[in-house]
Wavefront OBJ file of the C-alpha trace (Angstrom):
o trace
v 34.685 -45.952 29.315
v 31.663 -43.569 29.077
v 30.907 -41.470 31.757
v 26.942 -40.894 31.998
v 25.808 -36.742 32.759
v 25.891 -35.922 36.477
v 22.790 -35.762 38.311
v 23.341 -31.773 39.009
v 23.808 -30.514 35.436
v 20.593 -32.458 34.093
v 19.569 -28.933 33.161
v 22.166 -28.166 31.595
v 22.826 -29.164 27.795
v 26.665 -29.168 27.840
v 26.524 -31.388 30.843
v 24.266 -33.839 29.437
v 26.713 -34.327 26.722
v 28.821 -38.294 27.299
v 32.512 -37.769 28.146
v 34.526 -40.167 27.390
v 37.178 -40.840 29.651
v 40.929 -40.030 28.715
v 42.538 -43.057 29.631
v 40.605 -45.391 27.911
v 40.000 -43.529 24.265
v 43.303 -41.634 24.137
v 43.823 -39.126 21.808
v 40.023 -39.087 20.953
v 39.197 -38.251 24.885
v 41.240 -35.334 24.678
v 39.688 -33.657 21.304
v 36.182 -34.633 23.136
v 37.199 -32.139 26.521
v 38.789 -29.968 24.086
v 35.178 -29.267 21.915
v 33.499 -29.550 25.462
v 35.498 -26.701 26.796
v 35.323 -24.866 24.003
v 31.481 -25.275 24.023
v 31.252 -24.434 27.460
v 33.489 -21.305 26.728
v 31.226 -20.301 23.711
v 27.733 -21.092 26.438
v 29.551 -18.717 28.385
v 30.100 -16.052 25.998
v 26.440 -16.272 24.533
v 24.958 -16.112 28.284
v 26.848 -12.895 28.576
v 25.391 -11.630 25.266
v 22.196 -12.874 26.254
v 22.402 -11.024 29.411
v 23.456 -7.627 27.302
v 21.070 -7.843 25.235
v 18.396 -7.611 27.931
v 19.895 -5.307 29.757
v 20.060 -2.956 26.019
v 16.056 -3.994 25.876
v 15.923 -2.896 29.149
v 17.926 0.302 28.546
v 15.849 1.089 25.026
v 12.801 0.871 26.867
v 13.640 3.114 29.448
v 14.847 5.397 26.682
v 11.598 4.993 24.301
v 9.785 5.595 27.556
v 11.357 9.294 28.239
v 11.303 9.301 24.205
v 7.579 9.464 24.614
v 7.081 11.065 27.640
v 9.164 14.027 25.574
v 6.792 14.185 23.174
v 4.074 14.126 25.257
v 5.192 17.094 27.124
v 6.514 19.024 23.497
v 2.312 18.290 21.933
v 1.077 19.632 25.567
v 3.115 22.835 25.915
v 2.758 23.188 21.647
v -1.379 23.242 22.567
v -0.903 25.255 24.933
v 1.475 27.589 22.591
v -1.542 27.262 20.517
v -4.345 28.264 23.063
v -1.613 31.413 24.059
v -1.759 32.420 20.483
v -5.237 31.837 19.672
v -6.341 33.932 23.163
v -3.508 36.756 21.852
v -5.075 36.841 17.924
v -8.623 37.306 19.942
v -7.392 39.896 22.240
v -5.858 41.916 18.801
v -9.029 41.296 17.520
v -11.000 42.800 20.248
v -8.895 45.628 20.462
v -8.813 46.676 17.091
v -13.122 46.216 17.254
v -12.749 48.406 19.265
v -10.700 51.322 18.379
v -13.007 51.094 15.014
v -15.831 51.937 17.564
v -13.880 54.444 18.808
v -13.039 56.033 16.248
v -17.075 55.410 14.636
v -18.013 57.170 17.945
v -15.569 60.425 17.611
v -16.446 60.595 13.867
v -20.326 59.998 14.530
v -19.804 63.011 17.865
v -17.873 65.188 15.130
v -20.850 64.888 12.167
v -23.285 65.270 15.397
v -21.489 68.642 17.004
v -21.225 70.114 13.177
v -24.950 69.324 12.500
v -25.077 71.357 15.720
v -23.071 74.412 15.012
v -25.158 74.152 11.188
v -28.248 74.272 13.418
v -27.217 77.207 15.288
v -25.886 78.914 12.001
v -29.343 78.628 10.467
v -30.869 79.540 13.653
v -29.047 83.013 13.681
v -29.079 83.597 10.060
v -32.887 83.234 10.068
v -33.357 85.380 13.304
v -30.521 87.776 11.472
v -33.030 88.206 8.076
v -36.412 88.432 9.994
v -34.931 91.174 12.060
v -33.566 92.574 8.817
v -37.616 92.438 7.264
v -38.350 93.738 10.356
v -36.413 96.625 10.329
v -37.329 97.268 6.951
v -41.073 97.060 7.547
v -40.881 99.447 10.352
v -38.424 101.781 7.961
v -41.066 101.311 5.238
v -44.162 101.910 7.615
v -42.467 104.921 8.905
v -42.155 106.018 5.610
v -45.430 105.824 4.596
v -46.426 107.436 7.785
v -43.715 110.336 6.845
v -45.528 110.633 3.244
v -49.163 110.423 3.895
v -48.495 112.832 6.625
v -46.670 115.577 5.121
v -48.045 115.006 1.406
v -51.104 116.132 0.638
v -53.403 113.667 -0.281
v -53.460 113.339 -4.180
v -55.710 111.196 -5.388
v -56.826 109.177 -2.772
v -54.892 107.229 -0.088
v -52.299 104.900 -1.821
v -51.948 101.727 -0.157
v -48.487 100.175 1.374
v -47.066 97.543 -0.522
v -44.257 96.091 1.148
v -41.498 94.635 -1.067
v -40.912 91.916 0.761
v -40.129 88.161 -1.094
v -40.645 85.300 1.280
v -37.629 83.357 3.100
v -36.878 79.879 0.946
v -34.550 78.184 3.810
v -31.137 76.812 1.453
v -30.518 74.852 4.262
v -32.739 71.569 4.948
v -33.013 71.930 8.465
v -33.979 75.427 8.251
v -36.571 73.957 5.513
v -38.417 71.538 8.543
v -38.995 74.871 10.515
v -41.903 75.935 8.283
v -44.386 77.481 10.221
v -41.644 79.494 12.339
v -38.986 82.504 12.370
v -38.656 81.502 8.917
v -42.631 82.254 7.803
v -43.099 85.401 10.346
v -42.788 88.042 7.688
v -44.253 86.091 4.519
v -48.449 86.028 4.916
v -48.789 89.569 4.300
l 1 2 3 4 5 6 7 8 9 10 11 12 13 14 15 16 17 18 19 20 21 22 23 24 25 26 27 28 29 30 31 32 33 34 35 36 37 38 39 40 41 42 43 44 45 46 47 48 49 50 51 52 53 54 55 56 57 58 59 60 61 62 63 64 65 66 67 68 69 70 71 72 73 74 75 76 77 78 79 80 81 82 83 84 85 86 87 88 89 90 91 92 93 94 95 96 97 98 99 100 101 102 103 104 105 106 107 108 109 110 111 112 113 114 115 116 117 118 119 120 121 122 123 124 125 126 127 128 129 130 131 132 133 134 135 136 137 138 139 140 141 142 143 144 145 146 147 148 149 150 151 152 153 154 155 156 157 158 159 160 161 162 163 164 165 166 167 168 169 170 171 172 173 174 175 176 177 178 179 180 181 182 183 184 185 186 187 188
């Protein structure tokens, strides 16, 4: 006698399988529960793989998930490793600018101070040499005083000629002064 699926288990495929009752088939009724328990057994098992395996997607997501939240967090603090670096290669850069303007400012205040002191050089040789001509015009006018004084007249009065050559500045600033200390003693 065939048993028909109970009304409960219609949703379920092992239930919906005919069983054959025990008494009436014999050893065929028993081999029938046997592959039914076994199937139910095996329905069991894959359930609780099923269920595993869901909660392993489950678990891989929530590991891909911190997976990429990782790397999300590694590319922002490796930009802002960049951004660190880029502002510390500017700052170098800035600072070595400007120690080269530094140093272009000391050498430029050097070359400036011993254009100065060349200056001043030229300044007091020149006022050195035209108080040398002048001392050596007054020398020479006194001497010409002292001759035409205590000589007698010869042949006539002989006229002063001063042996003076005139003052051709070496120096190139001393050579934009024309007109000054350095042309006192030439337009005789």
């Amino acid at each position: 006698m065939t048993r028909l699926p109970r009304v409960g288990d219609a949703g379920d495929p092992v239930s919906q399988i005919a069983v054959i009752d025990q008494a009436a088939d014999g050893p065929a009724g028993t081999r029938l529960i046997g592959l039914e328990s076994r199937v139910a057994v095996a329905e069991k098992s894959t359930r609780a793989l099923l269920v595993e395996v869901v909660r392993l997607q489950s678990a891989l997501r929530r590991a891909m998930d911190s997976v990429n939240e990782e790397r999300a967090v590694r590319r922002d603090a490796e930009s802002r490793m960049r951004a660190a670096t880029d502002a510390l290669t500017r700052l170098e850069r800035e600072k070595q600018r400007r120690q080269t303007d530094d140093d272009t400012a000391k050498s430029l205040l050097a070359t400036a101070q011993d254009a100065q002191a060349a200056a001043l050089a030229a300044r007091q040789e020149a006022a050195t040499r035209s108080e040398e001509q002048a001392n050596r015009y007054q020398y020479y006018c006194s001497l010409n005083n002292m001759t035409s004084t205590s000589l007698p007249l010869q042949s006539g009065p002989q006229p002063f000629t001063p042996d003076f050559k005139p003052i051709r500045p070496t120096n190139p600033f001393l050579h934009s002064l024309s007109g000054s200390i350095c042309t006192v003693f030439t337009d005789f």
